[in-house]
C-alpha positions as CSV (number, residue, x, y, z in Angstrom):
1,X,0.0,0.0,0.0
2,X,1.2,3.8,-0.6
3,X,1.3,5.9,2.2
4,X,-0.7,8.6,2.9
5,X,-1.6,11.5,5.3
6,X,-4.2,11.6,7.4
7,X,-5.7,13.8,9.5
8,X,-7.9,12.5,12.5
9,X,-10.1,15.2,14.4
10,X,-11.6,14.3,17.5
11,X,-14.7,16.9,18.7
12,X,-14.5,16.0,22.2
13,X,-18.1,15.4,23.1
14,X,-19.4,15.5,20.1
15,X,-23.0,13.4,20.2
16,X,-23.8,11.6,17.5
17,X,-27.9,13.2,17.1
18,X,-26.1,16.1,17.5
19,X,-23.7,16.0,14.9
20,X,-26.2,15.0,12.8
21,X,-28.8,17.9,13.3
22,X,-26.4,20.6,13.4
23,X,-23.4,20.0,11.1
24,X,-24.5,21.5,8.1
25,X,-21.2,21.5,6.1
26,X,-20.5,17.3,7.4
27,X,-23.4,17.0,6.0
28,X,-23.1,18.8,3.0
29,X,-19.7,16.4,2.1
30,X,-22.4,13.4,2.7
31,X,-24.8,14.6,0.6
32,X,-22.0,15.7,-2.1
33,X,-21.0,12.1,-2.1
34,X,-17.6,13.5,-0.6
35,X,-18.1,11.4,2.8
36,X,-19.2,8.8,4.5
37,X,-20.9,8.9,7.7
38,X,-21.0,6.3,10.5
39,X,-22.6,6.0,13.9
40,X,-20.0,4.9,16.4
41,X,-20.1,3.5,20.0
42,X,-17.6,4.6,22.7
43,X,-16.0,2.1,25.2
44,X,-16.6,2.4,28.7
45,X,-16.7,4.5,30.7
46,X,-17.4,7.6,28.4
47,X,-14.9,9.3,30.0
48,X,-12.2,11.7,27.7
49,X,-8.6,10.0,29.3
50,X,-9.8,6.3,28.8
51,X,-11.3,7.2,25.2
52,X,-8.2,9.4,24.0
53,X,-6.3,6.1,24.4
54,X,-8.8,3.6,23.0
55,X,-9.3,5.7,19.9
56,X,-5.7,6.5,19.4
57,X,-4.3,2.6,20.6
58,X,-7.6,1.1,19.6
59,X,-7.8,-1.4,22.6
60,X,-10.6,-1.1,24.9
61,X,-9.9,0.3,28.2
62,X,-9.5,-2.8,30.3
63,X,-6.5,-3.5,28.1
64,X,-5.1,-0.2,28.2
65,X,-5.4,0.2,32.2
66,X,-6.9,3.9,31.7
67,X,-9.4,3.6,33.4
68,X,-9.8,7.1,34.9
69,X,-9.1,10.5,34.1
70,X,-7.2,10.4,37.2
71,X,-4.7,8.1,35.7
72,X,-2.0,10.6,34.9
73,X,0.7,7.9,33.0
74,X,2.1,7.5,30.1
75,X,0.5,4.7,28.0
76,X,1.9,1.5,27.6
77,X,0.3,0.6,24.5
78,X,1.5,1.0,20.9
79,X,-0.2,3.9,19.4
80,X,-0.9,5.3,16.0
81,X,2.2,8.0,17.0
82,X,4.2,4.9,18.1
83,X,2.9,2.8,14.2
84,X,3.3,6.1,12.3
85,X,7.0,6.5,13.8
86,X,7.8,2.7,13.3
87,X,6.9,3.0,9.7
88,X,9.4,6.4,8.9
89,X,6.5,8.7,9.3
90,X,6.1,12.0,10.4
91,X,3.5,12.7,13.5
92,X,1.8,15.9,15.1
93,X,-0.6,17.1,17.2
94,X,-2.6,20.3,18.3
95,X,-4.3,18.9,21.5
96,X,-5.3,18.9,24.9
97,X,-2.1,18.5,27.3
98,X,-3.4,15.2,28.6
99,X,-3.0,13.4,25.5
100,X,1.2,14.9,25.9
101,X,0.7,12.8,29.0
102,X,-0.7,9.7,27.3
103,X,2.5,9.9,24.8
104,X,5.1,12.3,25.1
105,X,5.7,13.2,28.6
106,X,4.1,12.7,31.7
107,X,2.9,15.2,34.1
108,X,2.4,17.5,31.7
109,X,5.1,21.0,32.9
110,X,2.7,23.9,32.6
111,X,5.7,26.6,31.5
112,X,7.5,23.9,29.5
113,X,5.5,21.3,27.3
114,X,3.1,23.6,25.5
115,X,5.1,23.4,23.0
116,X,7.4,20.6,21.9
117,X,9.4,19.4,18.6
118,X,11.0,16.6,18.9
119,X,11.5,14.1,16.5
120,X,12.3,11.6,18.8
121,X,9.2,12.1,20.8
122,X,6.3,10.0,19.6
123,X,4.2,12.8,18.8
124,X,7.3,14.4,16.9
125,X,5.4,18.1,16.5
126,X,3.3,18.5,19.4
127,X,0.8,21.9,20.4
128,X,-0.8,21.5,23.5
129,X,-3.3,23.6,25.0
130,X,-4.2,22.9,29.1
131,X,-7.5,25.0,29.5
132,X,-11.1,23.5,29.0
133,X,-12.4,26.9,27.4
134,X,-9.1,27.7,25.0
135,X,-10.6,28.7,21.8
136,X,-11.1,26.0,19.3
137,X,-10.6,28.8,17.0
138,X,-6.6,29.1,17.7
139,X,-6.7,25.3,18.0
140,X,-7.4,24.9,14.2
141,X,-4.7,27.6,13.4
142,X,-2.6,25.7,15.1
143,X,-3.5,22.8,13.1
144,X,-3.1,24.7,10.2
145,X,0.3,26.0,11.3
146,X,1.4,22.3,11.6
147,X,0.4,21.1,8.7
148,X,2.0,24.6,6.3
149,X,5.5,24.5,8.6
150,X,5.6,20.8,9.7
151,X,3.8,18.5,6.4
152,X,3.3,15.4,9.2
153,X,2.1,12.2,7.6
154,X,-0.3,11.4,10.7
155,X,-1.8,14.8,12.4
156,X,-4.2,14.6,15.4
157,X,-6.6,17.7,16.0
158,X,-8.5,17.5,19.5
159,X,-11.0,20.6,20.1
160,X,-12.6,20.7,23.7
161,X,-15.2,24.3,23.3
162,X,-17.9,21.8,23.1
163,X,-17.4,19.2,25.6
164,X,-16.5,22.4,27.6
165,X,-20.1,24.0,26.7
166,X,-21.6,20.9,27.4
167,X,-20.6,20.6,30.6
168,X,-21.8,24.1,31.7
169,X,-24.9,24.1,29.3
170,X,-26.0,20.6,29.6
171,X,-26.2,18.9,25.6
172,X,-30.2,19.9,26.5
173,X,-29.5,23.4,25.6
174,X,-28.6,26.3,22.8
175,X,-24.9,27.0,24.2
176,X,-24.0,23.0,23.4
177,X,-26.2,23.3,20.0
178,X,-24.6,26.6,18.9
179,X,-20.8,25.4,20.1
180,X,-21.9,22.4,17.6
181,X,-22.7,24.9,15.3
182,X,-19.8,26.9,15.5
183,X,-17.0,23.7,15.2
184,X,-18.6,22.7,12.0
185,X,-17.8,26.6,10.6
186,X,-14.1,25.7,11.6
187,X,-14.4,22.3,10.0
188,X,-15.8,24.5,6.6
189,X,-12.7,26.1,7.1
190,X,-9.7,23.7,8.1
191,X,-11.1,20.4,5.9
192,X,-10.7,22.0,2.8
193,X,-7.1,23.3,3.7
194,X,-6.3,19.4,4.2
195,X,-7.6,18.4,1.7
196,X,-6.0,20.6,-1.1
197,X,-2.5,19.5,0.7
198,X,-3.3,15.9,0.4
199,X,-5.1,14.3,3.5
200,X,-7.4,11.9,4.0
201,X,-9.7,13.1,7.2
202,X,-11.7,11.5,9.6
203,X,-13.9,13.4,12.6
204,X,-15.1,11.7,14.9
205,X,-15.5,12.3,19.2
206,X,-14.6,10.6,22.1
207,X,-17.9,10.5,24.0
208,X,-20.7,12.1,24.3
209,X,-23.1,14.4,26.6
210,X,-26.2,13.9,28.2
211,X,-28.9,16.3,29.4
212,X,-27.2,16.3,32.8
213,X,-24.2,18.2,31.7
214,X,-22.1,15.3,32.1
215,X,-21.2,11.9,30.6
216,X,-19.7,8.8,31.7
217,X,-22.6,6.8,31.4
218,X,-23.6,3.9,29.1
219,X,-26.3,5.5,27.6
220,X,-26.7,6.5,23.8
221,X,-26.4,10.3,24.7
222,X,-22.9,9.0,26.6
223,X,-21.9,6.6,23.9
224,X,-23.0,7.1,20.6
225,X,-20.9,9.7,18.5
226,X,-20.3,10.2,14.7
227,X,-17.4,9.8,12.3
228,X,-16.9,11.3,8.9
229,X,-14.4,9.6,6.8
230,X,-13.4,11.9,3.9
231,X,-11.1,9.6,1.9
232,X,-10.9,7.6,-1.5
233,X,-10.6,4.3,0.3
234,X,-14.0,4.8,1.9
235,X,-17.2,4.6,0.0
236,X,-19.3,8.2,0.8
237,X,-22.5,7.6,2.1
238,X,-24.2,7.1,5.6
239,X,-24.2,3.5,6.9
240,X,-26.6,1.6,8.8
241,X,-26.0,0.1,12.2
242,X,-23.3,0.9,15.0
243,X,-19.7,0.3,14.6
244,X,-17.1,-0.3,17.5
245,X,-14.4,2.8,18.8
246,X,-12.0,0.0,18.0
247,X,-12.4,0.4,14.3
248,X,-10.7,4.3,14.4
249,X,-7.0,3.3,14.8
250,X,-7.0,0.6,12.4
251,X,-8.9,2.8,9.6
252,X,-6.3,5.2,10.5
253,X,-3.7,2.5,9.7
254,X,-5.0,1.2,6.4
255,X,-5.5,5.5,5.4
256,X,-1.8,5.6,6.2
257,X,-0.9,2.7,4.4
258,X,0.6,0.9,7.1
259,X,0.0,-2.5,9.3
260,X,-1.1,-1.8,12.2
261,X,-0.2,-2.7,15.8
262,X,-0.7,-6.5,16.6
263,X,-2.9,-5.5,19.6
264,X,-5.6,-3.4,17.1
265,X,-8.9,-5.2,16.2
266,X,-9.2,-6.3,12.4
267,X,-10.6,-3.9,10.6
268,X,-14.2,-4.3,9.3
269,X,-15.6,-1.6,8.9
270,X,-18.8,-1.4,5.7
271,X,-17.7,0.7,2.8
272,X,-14.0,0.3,3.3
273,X,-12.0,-0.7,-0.1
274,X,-9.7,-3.8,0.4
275,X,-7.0,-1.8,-1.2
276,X,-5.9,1.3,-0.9
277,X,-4.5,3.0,-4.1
C-alpha cells in the first residue's frame, strides 16, 4: 500500500444526534457524495482520558489500564504515534495537554510542554493547550500552522469548546447546539485546507453528553458519537447500524498505508476498499 496523510479530528463530546442535526457542512460532504458517515459507540466508561487512548491505541480500556481521568501515566500501548513512527512517518498534534501525558511526557510542565518538537518524541510536533475553554478557534490555526511548517504524515486535532459547553450548558441546551454549530464553521474552514495538501480526514469524538451536563454513562447520549471519513478508500454515504471505537485506529492505519499494531482489532468496517491505491 502507498502511504498517505491523514488527519484525525476528535470533537470531544461530540454526540452523535447532535452532529447529525447541526453539522450543516459534514453534511453537505455526505450529501455531495464526498463522505461517509457512520454512527459509532464509545467504550466504557465515556470518560475523555480512557477514550483518548482507545481511539488513538484502539484497545478497549480494560487492556489499556486507563481507566480514569485520574490516571495521569504514560501509556503502555503502541499507538498510531508509536505505528506512524515505526513505519518512517512523520507525527503531530494540536491537543489537549493530557493526550502529551498519554505519549510524550508525563505530568504535563505547565511553563515547559506547550510546546514541543522533537522528533524523537512520539508525537514528533506537538501543540498542546491545558485550558477547557481555549478557543477551538486558535486550536485549528494551530493545526493549520502544523500542517503549512511541519507536512506530518499522521496529524491529530483534539477541540474541547464543546465538551467544555456541554458541561456548563448541559447537551439539552442552545450554548451545546450553537458550540456544535460553531466547530462545524471551523471544519468548513480547516477540511478544505487538508484536503488541497493531500489528507485523507476523519472526525469523529470521544464520548458524548447527556442532558445532565455530564457523561460517563452507558447511555446512547454517553456513547453514541459520529465519524466522517473523507477519503478515496472509503465509500461516501451514511451507513446503517453501529460500529465499534475499535475500528478508528486501524482505519487510521489502512488510510496511512501501514500495518497496524498486533494488539488493534481487524478492521471491518462497511464501505472500506480492500486496497488502498
Amino acid at each position: 500500500m502507498q502511504n498517505k496523510k491523514v488527519v484525525l479530528i476528535v470533537v470531544d463530546a461530540l454526540r452523535f444526534d447532535t452532529a447529525c442535526t447541526h453539522m450543516g457542512f459534514m453534511q453537505h460532504l455526505v450529501e455531495q457524495n464526498m463522505a461517509a458517515r457512520y454512527k459509532v459507540c464509545s467504550e466504557v466508561p465515556a470518560l475523555s482520558r480512557p477514550l483518548y487512548e482507545t481511539i488513538l491505541t484502539g484497545t478497549p480500556p480494560l487492556v489499556h489500564g486507563v481507566v480514569s481521568n485520574m490516571l495521569v501515566r504514560l501509556s503502555t500501548q503502541t499507538s498510531l504515534f508509536h505505528v506512524a513512527q515505526q513505519n518512517g512517518l512523520s507525527t503531530a498534534a494540536a491537543a489537549y495537554y493530557w493526550v502529551s501525558e498519554l505519549y510524550n511526557r508525563a505530568p504535563f510542565v505547565h511553563m515547559e510542554d506547550r510546546i514541543q518538537l522533537d522528533k524523537e518524541l512520539p508525537i514528533n510536533n506537538g501543540l498542546f493547550y491545558f485550558e477547557d475553554h481555549y478557543p477551538d478557534s486558535h486550536l485549528f490555526a494551530e493545526a493549520a500552522w502544523l500542517i503549512d511548517n511541519k507536512q506530518p504524515d499522521f496529524l491529530y486535532v483534539h477541540p474541547m469548546n464543546v465538551d467544555d459547553d456541554g458541561h456548563k450548558f448541559t447537551a439539552d441546551s442552545a450554548g451545546y447546539r450553537n458550540r456544535v454549530l460553531a466547530t462545524d464553521n471551523l471544519l468548513s474552514l480547516f477540511i478544505p485546507k487538508c484536503l488541497a495538501h493531500g489528507y485523507e480526514v476523519i472526525v469523529t469524538a470521544d464520548h458524548g453528553m447527556t442532558s445532565d451536563g455530564n457523561h460517563g454513562g452507558t447511555t446512547a447520549e454517553d456513547r453514541h458519537v459520529p465519524m466522517f471519513v473523507i477519503s478515496s478508500a472509503v465509500k461516501p454515504g451514511i451507513r446503517d447500524g453501529i460500529v465499534s471505537q475499535l475500528q478508528v485506529a486501524p482505519l487510521c492505519c489502512r488510510l496511512l498505508g501501514i500495518e497496524p499494531a498486533e494488539s488493534m482489532v481487524p478492521l471491518l468496517l462497511d464501505g472500506v476498499k480492500a486496497n488502498v491505491e
